[in-house]
C-alpha positions as CSV (number, residue, x, y, z in Angstrom):
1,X,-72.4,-103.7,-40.4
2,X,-76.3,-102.4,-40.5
3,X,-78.6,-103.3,-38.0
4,X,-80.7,-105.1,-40.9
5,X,-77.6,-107.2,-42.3
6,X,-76.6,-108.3,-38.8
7,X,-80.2,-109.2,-38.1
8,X,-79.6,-111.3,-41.6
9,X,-76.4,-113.1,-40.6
10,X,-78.2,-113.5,-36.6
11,X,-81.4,-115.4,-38.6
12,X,-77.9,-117.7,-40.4
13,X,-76.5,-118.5,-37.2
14,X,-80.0,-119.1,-35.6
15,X,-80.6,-121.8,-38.1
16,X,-76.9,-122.9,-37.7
17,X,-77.3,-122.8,-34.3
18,X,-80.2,-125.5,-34.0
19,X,-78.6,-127.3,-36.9
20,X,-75.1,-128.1,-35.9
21,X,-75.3,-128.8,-32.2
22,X,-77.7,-132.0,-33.8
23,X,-75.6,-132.4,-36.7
24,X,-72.2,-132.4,-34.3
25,X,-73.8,-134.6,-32.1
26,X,-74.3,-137.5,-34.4
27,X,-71.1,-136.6,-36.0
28,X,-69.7,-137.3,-32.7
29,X,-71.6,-140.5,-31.8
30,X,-70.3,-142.2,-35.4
31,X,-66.8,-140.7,-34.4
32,X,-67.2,-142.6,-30.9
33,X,-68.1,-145.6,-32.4
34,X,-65.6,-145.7,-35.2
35,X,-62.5,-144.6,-32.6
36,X,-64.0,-147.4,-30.2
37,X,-63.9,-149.9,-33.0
38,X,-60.7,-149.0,-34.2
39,X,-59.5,-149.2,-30.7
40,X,-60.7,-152.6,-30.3
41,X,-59.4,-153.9,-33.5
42,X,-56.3,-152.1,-32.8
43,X,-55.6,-153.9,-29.5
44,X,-56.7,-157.1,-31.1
45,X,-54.0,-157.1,-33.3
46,X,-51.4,-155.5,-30.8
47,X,-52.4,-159.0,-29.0
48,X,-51.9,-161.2,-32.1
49,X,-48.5,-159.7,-32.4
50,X,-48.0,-160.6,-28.7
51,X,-49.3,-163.8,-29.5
52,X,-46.8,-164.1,-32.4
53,X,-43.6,-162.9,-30.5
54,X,-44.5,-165.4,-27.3
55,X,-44.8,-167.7,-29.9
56,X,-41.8,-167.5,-31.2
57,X,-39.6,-167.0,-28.5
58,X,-40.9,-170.2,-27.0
59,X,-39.2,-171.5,-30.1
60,X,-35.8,-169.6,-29.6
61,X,-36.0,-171.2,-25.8
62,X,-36.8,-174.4,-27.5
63,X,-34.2,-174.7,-30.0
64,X,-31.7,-173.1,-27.1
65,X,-32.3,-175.8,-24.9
66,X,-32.6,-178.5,-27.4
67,X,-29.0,-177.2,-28.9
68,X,-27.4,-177.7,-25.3
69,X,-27.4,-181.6,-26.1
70,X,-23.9,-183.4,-26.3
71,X,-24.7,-186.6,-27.0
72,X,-25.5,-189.1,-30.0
73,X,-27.1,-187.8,-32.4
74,X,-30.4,-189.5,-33.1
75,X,-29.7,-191.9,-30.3
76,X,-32.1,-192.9,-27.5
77,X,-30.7,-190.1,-25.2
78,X,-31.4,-187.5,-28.2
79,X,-34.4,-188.6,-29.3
80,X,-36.0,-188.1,-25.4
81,X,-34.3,-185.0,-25.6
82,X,-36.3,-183.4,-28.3
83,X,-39.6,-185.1,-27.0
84,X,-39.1,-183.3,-23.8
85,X,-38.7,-179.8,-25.4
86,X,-41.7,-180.7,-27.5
87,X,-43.6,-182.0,-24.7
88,X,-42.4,-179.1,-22.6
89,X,-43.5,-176.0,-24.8
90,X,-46.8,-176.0,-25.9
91,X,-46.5,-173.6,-29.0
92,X,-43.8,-176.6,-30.6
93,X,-45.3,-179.3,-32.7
94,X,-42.1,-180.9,-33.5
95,X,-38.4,-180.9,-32.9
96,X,-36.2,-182.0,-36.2
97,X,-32.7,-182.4,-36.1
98,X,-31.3,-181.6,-39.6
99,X,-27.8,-182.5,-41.3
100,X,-27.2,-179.6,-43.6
101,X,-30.8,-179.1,-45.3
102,X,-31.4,-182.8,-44.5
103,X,-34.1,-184.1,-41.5
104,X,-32.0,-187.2,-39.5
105,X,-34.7,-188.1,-36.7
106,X,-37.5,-185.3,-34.9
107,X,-39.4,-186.0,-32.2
108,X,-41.9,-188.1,-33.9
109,X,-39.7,-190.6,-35.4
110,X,-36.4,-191.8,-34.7
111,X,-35.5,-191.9,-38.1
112,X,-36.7,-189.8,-41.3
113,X,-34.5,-189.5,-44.9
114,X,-37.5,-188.1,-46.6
115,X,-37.1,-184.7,-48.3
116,X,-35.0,-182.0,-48.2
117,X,-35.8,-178.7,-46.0
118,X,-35.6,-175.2,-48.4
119,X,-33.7,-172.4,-48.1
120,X,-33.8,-170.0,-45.1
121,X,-36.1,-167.1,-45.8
122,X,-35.5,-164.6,-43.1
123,X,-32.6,-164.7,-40.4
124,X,-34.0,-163.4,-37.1
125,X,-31.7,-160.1,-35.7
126,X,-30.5,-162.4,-32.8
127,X,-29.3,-164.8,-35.8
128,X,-32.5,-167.8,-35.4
129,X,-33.3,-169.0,-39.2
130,X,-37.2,-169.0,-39.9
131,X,-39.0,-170.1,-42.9
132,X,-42.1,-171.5,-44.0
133,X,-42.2,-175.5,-45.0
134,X,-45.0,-177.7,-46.0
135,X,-42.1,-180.1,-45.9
136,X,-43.3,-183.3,-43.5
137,X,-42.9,-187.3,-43.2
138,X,-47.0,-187.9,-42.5
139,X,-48.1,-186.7,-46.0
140,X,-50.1,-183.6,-44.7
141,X,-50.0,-180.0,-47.6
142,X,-50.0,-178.0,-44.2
143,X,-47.7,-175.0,-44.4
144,X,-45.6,-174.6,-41.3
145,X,-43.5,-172.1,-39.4
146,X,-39.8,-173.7,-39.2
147,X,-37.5,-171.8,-37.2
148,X,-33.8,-172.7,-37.1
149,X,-30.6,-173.0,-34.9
150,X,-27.6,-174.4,-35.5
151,X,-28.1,-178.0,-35.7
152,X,-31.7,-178.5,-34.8
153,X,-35.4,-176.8,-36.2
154,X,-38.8,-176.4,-34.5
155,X,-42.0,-176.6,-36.2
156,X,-44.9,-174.8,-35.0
157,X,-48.3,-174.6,-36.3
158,X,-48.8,-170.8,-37.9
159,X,-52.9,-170.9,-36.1
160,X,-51.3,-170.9,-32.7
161,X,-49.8,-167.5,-34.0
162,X,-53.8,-166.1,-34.3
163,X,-55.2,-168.4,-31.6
164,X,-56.2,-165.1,-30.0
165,X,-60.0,-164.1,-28.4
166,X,-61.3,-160.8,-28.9
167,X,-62.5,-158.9,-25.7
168,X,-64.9,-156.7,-27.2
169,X,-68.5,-157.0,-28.5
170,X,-68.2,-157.9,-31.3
171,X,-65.9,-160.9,-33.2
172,X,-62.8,-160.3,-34.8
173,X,-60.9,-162.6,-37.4
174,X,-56.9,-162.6,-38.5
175,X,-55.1,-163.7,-41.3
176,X,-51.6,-164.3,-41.0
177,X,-49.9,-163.4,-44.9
178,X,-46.2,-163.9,-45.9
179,X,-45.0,-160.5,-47.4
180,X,-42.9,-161.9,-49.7
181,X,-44.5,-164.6,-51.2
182,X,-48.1,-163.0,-50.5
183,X,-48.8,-166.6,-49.4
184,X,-51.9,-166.9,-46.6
185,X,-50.0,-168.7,-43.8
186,X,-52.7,-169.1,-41.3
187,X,-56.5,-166.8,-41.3
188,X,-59.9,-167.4,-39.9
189,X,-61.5,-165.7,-43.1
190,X,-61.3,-165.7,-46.4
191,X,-58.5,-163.4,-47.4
192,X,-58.9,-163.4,-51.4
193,X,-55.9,-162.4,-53.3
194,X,-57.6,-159.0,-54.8
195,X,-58.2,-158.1,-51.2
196,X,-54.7,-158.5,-50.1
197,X,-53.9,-156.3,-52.6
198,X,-56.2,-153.2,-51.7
199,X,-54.8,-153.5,-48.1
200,X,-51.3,-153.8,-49.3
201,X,-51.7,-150.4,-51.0
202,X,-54.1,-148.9,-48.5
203,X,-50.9,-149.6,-46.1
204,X,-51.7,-148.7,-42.1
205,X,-54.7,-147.1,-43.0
206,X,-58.1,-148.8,-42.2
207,X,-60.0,-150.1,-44.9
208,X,-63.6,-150.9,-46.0
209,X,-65.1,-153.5,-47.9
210,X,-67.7,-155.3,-48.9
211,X,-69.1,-154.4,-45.0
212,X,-66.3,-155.0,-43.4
213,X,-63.5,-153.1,-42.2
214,X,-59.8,-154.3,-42.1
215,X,-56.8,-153.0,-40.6
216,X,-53.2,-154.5,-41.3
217,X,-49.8,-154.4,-39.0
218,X,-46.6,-155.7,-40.3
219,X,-44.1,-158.2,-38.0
220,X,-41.1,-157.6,-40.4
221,X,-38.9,-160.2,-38.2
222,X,-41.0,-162.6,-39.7
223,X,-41.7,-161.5,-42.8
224,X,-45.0,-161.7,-41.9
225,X,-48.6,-159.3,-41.7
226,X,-51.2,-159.4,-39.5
227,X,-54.3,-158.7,-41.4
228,X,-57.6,-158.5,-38.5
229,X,-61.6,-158.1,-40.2
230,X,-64.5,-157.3,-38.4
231,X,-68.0,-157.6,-39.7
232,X,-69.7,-153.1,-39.9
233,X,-72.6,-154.3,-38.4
234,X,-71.6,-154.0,-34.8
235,X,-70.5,-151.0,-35.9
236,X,-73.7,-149.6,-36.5
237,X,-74.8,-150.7,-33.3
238,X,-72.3,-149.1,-31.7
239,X,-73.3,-145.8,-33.4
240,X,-76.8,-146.3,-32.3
241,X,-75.6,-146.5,-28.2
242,X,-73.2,-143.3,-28.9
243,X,-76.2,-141.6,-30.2
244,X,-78.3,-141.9,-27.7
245,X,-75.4,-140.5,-25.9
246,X,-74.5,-138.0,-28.1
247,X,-77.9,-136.5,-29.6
248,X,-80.1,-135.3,-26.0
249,X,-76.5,-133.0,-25.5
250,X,-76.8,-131.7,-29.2
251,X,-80.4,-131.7,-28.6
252,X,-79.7,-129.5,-25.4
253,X,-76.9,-127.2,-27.1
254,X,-79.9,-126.4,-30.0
255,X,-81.7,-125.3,-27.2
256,X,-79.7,-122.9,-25.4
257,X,-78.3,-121.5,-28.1
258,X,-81.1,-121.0,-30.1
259,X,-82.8,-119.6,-26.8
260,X,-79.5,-116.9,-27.0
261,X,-79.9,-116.1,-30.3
262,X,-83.6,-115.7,-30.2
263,X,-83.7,-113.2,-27.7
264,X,-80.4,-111.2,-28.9
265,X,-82.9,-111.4,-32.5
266,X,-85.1,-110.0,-31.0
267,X,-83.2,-107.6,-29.1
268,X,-82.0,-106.4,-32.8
269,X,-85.3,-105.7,-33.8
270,X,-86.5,-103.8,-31.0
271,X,-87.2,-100.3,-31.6
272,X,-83.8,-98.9,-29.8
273,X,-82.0,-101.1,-32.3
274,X,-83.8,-100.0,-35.0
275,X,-83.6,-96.6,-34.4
276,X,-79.7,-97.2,-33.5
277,X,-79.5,-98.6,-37.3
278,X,-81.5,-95.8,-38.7
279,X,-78.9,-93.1,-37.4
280,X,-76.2,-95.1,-38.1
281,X,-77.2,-95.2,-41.9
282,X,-78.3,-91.5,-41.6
283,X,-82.1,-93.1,-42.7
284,X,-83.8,-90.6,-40.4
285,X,-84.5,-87.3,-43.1
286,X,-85.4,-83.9,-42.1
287,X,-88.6,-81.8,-43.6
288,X,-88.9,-78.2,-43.3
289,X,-92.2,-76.2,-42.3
290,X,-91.7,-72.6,-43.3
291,X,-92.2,-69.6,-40.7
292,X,-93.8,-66.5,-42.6
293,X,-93.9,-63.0,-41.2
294,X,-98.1,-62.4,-40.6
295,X,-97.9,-59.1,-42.5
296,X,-96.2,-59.8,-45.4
297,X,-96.8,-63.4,-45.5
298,X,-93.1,-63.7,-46.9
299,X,-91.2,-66.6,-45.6
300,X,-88.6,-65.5,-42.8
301,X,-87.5,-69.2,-41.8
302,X,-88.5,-72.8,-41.2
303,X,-88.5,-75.4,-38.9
304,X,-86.7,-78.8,-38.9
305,X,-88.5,-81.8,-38.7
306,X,-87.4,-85.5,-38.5
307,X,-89.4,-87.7,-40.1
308,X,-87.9,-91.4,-40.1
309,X,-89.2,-93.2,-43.1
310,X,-90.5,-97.0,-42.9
311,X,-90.0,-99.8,-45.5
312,X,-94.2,-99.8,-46.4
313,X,-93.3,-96.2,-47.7
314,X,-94.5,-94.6,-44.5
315,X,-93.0,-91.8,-42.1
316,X,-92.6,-92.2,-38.3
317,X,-93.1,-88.6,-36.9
318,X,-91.3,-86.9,-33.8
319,X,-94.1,-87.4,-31.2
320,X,-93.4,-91.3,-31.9
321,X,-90.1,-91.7,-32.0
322,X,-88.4,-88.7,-30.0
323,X,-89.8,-90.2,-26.7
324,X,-87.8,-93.6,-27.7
325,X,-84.4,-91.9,-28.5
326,X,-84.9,-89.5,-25.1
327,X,-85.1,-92.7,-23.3
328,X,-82.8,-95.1,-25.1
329,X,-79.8,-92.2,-24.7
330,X,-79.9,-91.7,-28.5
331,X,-81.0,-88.2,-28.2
332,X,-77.3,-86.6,-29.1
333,X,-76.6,-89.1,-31.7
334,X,-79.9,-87.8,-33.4
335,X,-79.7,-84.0,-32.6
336,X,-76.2,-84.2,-34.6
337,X,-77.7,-86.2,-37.5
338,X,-80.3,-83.7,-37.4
339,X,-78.0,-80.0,-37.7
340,X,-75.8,-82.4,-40.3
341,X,-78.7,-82.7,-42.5
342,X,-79.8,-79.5,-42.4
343,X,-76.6,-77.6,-43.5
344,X,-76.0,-80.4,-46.0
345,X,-79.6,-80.0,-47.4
346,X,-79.5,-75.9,-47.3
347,X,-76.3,-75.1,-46.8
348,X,-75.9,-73.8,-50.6
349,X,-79.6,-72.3,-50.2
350,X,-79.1,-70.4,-46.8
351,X,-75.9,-68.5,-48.6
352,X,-77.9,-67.3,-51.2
353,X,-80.7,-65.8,-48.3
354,X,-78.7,-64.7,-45.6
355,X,-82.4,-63.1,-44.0
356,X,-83.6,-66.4,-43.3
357,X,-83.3,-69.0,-40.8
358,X,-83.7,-72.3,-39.8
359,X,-84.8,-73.6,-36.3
360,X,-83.6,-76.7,-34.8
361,X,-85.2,-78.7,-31.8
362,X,-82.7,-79.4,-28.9
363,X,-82.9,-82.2,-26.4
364,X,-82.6,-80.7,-22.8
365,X,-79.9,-83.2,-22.8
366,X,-77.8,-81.0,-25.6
367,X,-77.4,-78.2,-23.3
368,X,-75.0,-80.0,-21.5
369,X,-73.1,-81.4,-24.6
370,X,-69.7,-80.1,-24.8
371,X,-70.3,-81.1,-28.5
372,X,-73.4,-79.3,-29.7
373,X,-71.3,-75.6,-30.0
374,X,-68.0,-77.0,-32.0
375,X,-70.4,-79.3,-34.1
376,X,-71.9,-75.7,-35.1
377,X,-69.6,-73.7,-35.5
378,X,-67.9,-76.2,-37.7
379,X,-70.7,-76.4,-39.7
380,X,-71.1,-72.7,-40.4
381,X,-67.7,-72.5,-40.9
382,X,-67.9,-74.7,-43.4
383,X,-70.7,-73.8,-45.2
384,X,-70.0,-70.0,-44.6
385,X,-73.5,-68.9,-43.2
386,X,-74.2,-66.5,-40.3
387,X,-74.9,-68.4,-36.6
388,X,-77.9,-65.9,-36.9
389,X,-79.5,-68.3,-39.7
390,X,-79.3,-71.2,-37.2
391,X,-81.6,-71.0,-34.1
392,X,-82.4,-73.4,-31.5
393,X,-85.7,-74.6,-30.1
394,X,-86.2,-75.7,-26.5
395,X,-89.6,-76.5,-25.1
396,X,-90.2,-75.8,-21.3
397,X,-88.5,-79.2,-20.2
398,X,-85.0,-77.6,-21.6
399,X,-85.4,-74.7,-18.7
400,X,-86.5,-76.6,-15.9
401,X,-83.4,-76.7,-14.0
402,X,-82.0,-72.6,-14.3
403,X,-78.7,-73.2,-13.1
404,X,-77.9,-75.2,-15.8
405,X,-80.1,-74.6,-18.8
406,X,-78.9,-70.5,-18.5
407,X,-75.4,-70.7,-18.8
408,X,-75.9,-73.2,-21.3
409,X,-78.8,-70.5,-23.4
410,X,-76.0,-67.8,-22.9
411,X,-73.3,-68.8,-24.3
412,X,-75.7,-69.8,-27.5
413,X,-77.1,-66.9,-27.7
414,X,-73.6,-65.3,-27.6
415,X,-72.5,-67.3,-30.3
416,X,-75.1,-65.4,-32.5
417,X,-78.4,-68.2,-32.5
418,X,-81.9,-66.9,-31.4
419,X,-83.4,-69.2,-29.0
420,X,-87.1,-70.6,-29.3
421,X,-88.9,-71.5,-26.1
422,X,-90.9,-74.1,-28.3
423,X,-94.9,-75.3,-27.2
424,X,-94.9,-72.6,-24.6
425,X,-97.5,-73.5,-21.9
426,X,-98.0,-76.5,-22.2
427,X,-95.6,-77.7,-19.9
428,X,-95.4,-77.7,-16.4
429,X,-93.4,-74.2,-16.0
430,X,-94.5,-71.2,-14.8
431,X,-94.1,-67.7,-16.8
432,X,-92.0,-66.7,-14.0
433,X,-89.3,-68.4,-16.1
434,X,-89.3,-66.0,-18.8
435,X,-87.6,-63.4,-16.6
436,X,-85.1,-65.3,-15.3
437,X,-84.2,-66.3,-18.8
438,X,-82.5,-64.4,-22.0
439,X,-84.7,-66.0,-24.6
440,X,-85.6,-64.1,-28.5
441,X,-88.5,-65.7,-29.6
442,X,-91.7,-67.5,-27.8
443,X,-93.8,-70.2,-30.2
444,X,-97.4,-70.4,-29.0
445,X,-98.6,-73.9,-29.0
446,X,-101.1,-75.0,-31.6
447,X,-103.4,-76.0,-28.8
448,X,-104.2,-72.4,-27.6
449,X,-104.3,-71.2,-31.2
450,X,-107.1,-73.9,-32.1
451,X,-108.9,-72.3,-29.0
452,X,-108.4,-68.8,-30.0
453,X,-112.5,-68.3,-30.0
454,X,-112.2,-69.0,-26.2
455,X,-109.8,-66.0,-26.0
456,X,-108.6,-67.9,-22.2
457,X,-104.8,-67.8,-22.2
458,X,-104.2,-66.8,-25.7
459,X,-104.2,-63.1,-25.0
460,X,-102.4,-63.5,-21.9
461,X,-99.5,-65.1,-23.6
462,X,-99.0,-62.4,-26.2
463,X,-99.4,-59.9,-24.0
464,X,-97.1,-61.2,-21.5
465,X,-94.4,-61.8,-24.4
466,X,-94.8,-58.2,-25.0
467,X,-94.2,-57.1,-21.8
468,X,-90.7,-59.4,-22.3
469,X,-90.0,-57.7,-25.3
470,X,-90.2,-61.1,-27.2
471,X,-91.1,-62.1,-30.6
472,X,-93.6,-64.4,-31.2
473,X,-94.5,-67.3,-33.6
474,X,-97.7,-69.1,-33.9
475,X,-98.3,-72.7,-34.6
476,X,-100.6,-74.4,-36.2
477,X,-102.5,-71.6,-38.2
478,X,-105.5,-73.0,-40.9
479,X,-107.6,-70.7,-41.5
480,X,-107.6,-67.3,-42.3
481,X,-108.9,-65.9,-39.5
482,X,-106.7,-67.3,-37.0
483,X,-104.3,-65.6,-39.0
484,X,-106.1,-62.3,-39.0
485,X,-106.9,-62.5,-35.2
486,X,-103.3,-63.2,-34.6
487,X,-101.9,-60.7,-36.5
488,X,-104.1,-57.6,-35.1
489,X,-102.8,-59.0,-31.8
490,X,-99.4,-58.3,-32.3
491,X,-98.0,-61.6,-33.3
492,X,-95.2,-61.3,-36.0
493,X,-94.3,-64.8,-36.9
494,X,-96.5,-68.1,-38.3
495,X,-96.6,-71.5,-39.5
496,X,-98.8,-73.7,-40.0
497,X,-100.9,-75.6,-42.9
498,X,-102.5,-72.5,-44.1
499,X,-99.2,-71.7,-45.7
500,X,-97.5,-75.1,-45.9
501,X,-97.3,-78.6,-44.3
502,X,-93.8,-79.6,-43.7
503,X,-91.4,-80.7,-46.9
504,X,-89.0,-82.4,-47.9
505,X,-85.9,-80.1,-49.0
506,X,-86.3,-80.0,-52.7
507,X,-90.0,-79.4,-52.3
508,X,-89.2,-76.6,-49.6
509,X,-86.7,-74.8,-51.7
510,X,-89.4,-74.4,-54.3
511,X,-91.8,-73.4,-52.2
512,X,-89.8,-71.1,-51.2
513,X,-88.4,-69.7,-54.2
514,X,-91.7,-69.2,-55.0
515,X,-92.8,-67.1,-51.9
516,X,-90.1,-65.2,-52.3
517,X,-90.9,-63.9,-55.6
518,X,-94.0,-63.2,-55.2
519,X,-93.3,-61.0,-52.0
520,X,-91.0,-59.3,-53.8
521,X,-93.4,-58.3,-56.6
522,X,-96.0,-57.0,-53.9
């Protein structure tokens, strides 16, 4: 992935970044809430169910101890009998002793032939007999639990089964529903038949309705449900306390992680990075400013020259961005973009003129790559050209430290590459270097050929040069008579804008061409 495109999916996660933290957060807070209401609601009807199995194993204990009786049946004794148990257990509104289906006496009257009880519903697992009855002597249509022993039944009032207080916030109603005969036993709402329906098929899950939500649990010993409601609106509430909870941490996450993204943004889009991307996507081109010989004026080489182009059309030129990739460490990375260029742009070219050459500016740094000699020889391998038709620049930084940068120049220059002491002078090196150095060719800078009139240091240069036995190669010529002064002083070699600025490589093969013809025809 490109610098650019990362810096693209960076922005995305920026603006993800600030968003979800927020959008997580009050996610979270309505989560809370819910999971708290559920929770309550949930332990609400755990407690009804506790209700309902206290309930009715008060009546088992009931109809076990009423059972125990030996005596008369629906004599004196008897009779006080049941009124204890009833009196006893608070859950038990009545205790009926039955003959068959048939109620002989209760606990309320001695004597009661009216109606027969119905049919036993469910049988409990420990073999109790339970059913629901409006069946009763005081003309009341009040449906009532009856559960069973042998000879005797309890009746207990289905509400005590529900007679349960919420411990939350917020108020909570049951319903108490017969799953059989979908019959409303007991409920402190309004449970409509098209609602028991929905929560039939919506099963354990919660449901919501009409701003309220409902859950359901089964008691299948009964053959009974437990439906509990609770009004939304606490809900919301709820949501509100969560969020102020939940949103100054989301709030806080935006923050920090949009403070992290921002500054690894704008690490991205620093220069380094952008110059890291640029190589990476081999962006950074290479122009070529022809060397002629000052006689003939026929070209004998050119230079390479990076030029990194901009997105407004523009080109970034060495002097800018050289210093940025000496610091930055990207120096290498660049000089081997740079030599892959060149053979790729002129490889082809250079076979066809075996006589020329073209020079390529080295990093001090490059001398002590152990990769700078294979990447060439590869290249010239592969594109079949002399090492003679490569040579290598180096201004007076590269020879600064001598017992590195000569071993290093030697075994280049035994490879069969001319080396260029590049902008000579203008450094901080003394000519004494020249001697201690096996160099070919010396480039005058174009600051002491712009001040050839002052005829200072010029002269001394060239003549010094000669006294190496070194070529020479001028920068910077543009006008003809810096041409002619240097040429009648003994320098062979030139470039500058009197010939050519630099080109691109279509341009400088034409240019080129052209030279070439017409030195041959003079």
């Amino acid at each position: 992935m490109n610098n650019r495109r990362l810096i693209s999916v960076i922005t995305g996660v920026l603006l993800l970044a600030v968003l979800l933290p927020v959008g997580l957060s009050i996610w979270l807070a309505h989560r809370q809430a819910e999971e708290n209401f559920a929770s309550e609601m949930g332990n609400y009807a755990s407690r009804v169910v506790m209700r309902t199995e206290q309930v009715i194993e008060q009546g088992k204990r009931a109809l076990d101890d009423i059972e125990t009786f030996s005596g008369k049946p629906c004599g004196p004794e008897h009779l006080l009998a049941m009124r204890r148990v009833s009196y006893v257990n608070r859950y038990i509104q009545e205790v009926i002793y039955l003959d068959g289906f048939r109620p002989r006496c209760s606990s309320l009257e001695s004597l009661s032939t009216e109606g027969i009880f119905p049919a036993t519903v469910k049988v409990t697992r420990d073999g109790y007999r339970a059913w629901l009855t409006t069946q009763n002597d005081i003309g009341l249509q009040r449906t009532m639990l009856a559960l069973g022993g042998k000879r005797h039944v309890v009746m207990i009032d289905p509400q005590s089964l529900i007679d349960v207080l919420p411990f939350g916030n917020w108020s909570i109603s049951t319903a108490l529903i017969g799953t059989d005969s979908n019959q409303v036993i007991a409920s402190s709402f309004a449970l409509t038949p098209a609602l028991w329906q929905r929560l039939k098929q919506n099963g354990d899950e919660q449901l919501k309705f009409q701003g309220a939500i409902y859950t359901m649990k089964y008691y299948p010993q009964l053959g009974v449900a437990i439906v509990t409601s609770a009004s939304l609106a606490p809900l919301e509430k709820s949501w509100h306390r969560q969020l102020l909870i939940w949103l100054p941490f989301g709030l806080l996450m935006s923050l920090l992680l949009a403070l992290f993204l921002l500054r690894y943004l704008r690490r991205l889009q620093s220069p380094h990075y952008r110059m890291l991307d640029a190589i990476n996507a081999r962006n950074i081109v290479v122009y070529y400013q022809p060397i002629v010989a000052l006689i003939s004026g026929r070209i004998v080489g050119a230079e390479a020259l990076a030029r990194w182009p901009q997105v407004d059309g523009t080109f970034l030129t060495p002097d800018v961005f050289i210093p940025l990739a000496e610091k930055t460490g990207l120096m290498p990375r660049l000089t081997q973009l740079i030599i892959e260029t060149v053979f790729e742009d002129l490889g082809k070219w250079l076979q066809q003129h075996p006589e020329i050459h073209i020079s390529v500016n080295l990093d001090p740094g490059d001398l002590t790559s152990d990769t700078l000699p294979v990447l060439l020889r590869e290249q010239l391998a592969r594109w079949q050209l002399s090492p003679a038709q490569i040579a290598l620049e180096l201004t007076e930084r590269g020879f600064a430290d001598p017992e590195i940068s000569a071993p290093a120049i030697d075994a280049l220059r035994k490879a069969g590459h001319a080396i260029y002491i590049d902008d000579f002078g203008t450094g901080y090196s003394s000519l004494s270097y020249l001697q201690n150095l096996n160099v070919d060719i010396l480039k005058i800078d174009k600051s002491f050929v712009d001040a050839l009139e002052y005829k200072n240091v010029t002269p001394q240069i060239i003549e010094m040069a000669k006294a190496l036995d070194l070529a020479m190669v001028a920068e910077g010529i543009e006008t003809d008579s810096q041409q002619a002064w240097l040429r009648e002083h003994g320098v062979q070699y030139g470039q500058g804008w009197l010939y050519s600025k630099a080109l691109p490589k279509a341009a400088f093969i034409l240019w080129a061409e052209a030279n070439l013809r017409t030195a041959k025809r003079d």
